[in-house]
C-alpha positions in Angstrom: 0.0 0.0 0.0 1.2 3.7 -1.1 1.9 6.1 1.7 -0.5 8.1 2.3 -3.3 5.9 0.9 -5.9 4.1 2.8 -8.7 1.3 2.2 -12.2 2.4 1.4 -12.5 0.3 5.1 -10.1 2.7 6.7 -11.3 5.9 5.1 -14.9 5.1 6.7 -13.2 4.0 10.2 -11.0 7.4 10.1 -14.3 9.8 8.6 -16.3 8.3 11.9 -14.0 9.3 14.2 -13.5 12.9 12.9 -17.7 12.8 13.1 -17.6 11.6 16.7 -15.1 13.6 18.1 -16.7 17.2 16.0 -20.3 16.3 17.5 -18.9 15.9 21.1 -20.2 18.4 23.3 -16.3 18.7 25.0 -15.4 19.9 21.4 -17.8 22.6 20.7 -18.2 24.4 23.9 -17.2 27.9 24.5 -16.0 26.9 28.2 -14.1 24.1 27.4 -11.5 25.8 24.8 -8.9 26.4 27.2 -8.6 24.4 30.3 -6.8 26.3 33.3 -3.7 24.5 32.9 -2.2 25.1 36.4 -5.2 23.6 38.1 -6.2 20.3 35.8 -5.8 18.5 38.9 -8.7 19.6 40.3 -10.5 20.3 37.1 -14.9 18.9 37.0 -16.7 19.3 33.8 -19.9 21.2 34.8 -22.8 21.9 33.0 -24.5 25.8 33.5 -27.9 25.3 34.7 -28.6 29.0 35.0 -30.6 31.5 32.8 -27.6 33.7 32.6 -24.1 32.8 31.0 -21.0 32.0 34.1 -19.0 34.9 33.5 -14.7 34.4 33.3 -13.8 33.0 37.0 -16.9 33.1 38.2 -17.8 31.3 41.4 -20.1 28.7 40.7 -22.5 26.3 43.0 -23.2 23.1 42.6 -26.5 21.8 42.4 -26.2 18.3 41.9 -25.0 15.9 38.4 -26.0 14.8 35.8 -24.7 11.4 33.4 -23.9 11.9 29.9 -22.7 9.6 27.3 -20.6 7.6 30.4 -19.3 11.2 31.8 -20.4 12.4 35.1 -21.2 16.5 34.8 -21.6 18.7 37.5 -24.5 20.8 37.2 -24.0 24.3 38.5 -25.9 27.6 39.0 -25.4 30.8 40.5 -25.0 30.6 44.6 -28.0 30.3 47.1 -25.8 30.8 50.3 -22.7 31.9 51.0 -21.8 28.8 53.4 -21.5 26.1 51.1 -24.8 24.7 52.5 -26.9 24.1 49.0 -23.8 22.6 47.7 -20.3 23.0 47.2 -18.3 25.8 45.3 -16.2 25.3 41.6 -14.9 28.5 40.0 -14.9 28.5 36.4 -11.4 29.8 34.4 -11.0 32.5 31.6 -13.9 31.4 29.4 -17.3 32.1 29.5 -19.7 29.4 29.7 -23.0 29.8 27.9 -26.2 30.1 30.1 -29.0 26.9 29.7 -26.8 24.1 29.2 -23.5 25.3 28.4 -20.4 23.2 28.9 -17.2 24.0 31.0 -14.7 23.4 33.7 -14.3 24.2 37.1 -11.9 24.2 39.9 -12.6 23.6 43.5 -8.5 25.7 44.4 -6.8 25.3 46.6 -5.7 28.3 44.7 -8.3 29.9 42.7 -8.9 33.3 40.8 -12.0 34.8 41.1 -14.4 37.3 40.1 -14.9 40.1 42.2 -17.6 43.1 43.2 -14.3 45.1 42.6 -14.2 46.6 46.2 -10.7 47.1 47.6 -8.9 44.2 48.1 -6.3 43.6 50.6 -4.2 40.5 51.2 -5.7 38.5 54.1 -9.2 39.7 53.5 -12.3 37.0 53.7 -14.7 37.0 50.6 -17.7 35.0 50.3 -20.0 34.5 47.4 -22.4 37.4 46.2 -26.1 35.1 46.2 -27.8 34.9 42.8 -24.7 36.3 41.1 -21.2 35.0 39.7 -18.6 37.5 41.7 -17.6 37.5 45.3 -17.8 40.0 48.1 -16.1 40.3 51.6 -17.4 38.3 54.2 -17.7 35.3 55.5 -15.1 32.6 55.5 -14.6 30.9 52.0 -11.7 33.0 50.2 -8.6 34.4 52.3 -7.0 37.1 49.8 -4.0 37.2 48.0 -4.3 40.2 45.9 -5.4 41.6 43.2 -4.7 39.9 39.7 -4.2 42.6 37.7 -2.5 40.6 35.1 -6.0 39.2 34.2 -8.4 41.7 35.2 -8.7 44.6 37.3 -11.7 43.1 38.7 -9.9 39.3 39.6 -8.6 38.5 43.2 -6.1 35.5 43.5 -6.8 33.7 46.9 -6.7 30.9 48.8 -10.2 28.2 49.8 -9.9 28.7 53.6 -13.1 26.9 53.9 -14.4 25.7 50.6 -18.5 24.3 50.4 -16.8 20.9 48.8 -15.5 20.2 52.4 -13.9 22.1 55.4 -15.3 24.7 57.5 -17.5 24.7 60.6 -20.7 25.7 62.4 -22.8 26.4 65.3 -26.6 24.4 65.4 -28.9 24.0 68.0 -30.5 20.8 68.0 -34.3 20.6 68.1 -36.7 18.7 70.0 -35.5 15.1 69.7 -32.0 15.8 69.3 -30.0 14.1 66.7 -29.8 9.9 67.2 -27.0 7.8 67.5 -25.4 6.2 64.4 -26.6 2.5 63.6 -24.1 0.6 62.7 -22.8 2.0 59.5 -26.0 4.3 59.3 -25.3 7.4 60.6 -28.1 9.5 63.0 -29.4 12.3 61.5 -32.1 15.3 62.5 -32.9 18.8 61.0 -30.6 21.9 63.5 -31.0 25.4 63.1 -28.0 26.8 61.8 -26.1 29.7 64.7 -23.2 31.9 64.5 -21.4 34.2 67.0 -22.1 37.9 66.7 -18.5 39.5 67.9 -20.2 43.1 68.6 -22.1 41.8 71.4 -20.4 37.8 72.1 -24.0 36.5 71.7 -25.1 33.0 69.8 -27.3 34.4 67.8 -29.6 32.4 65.2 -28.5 32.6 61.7 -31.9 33.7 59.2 -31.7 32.3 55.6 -31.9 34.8 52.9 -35.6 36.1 53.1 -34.9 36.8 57.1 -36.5 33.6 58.0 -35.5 30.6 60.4 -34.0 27.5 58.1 -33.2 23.9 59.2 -30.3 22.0 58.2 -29.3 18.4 58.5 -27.1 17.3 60.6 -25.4 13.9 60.4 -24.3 11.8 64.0 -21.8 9.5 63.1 -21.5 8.5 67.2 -22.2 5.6 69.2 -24.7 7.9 71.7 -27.8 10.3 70.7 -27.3 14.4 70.6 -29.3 15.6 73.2 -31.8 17.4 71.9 -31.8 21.6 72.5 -27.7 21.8 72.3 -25.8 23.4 71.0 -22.9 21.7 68.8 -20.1 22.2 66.3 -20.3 20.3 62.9 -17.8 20.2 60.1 -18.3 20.2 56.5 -17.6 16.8 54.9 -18.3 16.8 51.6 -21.4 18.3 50.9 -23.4 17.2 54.6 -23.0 18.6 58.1 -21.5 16.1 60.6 -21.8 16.5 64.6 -17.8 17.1 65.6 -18.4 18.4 69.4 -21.4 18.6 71.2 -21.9 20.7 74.6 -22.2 18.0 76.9 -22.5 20.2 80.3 
């Protein structure tokens, strides 16, 4: 056989592959052009379930996945909460990834650029997510500062996941009537808590209000051999995406 010259049989093998890799959704979307390289280890295909486009490093939050042609996507939508509590945080690199099913990738840091409300940022500053939108604010706990990154944009901040929604990170709850049950053999006890923080101006536990100002219950997993008692206060940690008892005030 000449170089350079194939079967009829091969031609039709090679001509399927070039259909099946230009129909792939990986090949064709916007947000999947350019992967940020520095960060492929931690790099999810997600899928935009939002009305409005995820804008370059935008902080994303996941709402659950979805299985496609063997290939688990994350689907993701603009925050709820700024605690991680809906579901954990991705940040998207320098492409834009189109609203209503668009395809891209996200990053879950350590290290992470992000979009910002472009207020003043100062190294060592705490920036949380902006609900319903794609930029960050200060406040809370998820993003300790590094700087600006004006090689990118003026309105970017590099910085670090001090307590990312994926895992990590702490709260108050107060357990409700019943308390939380012990775990069952390899069935963990679980109950709805309502959700506290600290208030520094005043050193009062103080109830934390969802976003309309209202009380909101959260579940909390036991993974002890004994029952919570019920109207305690405890500390849980953020495993994965679920709240799990780590000390409980026992006096």
């Amino acid at each position: 056989m000449d170089i350079g010259a194939f079967t009829p049989t091969q031609a039709r093998e090679i001509l399927e592959v070039v259909r099946m890799v230009k129909s792939s959704p990986l090949m064709t979307a916007r947000g999947m052009q350019t992967p940020n390289k520095g960060l492929e280890r931690n790099v999810y295909v997600v899928k935009n379930e939002a009305t409005t486009a995820v804008i370059p490093f935008g902080c994303m939050q996941v709402t659950g996945t979805e299985e496609l042609n063997g290939r688990t996507y994350c689907l993701v939508d603009q925050p709820a909460d700024t605690d991680g509590t809906a579901g954990w945080y991705l940040f998207n690199g320098p492409n834009e990834i189109d609203a209503e099913g668009g395809l891209g990738n996200g990053h879950d840091g350590p290290y992470v650029r992000v979009a910002t409300d472009e207020t003043t940022i100062t190294a060592g500053d705490k920036f949380q997510p902006i609900v319903g939108d794609w930029k960050v604010e200060t406040g809370g706990s998820l993003i300790v500062a590094a700087g600006q990154d004006f090689i990118r944009d003026e309105g970017v901040m590099r910085g670090f996941i001090a307590s990312a929604g994926g895992g990590g990170g702490s709260k108050i709850f107060r357990t409700q009537i019943g308390g939380i049950p012990a775990r069952s053999g390899t069935t963990a006890g679980k109950a709805d808590a309502t959700p506290y923080f600290i208030d520094s101006t005043n050193d009062t536990i103080t109830e934390e209000l969802d976003g309309d100002g209202y009380s909101q219950d959260i579940t909390v997993y036991n993974i002890a051999g004994s029952p919570v008692a019920e109207l305690t206060y405890v500390q849980a940690q953020k495993i994965g995406d679920v709240w799990v008892v780590d000390m409980e005030d026992c006096s």
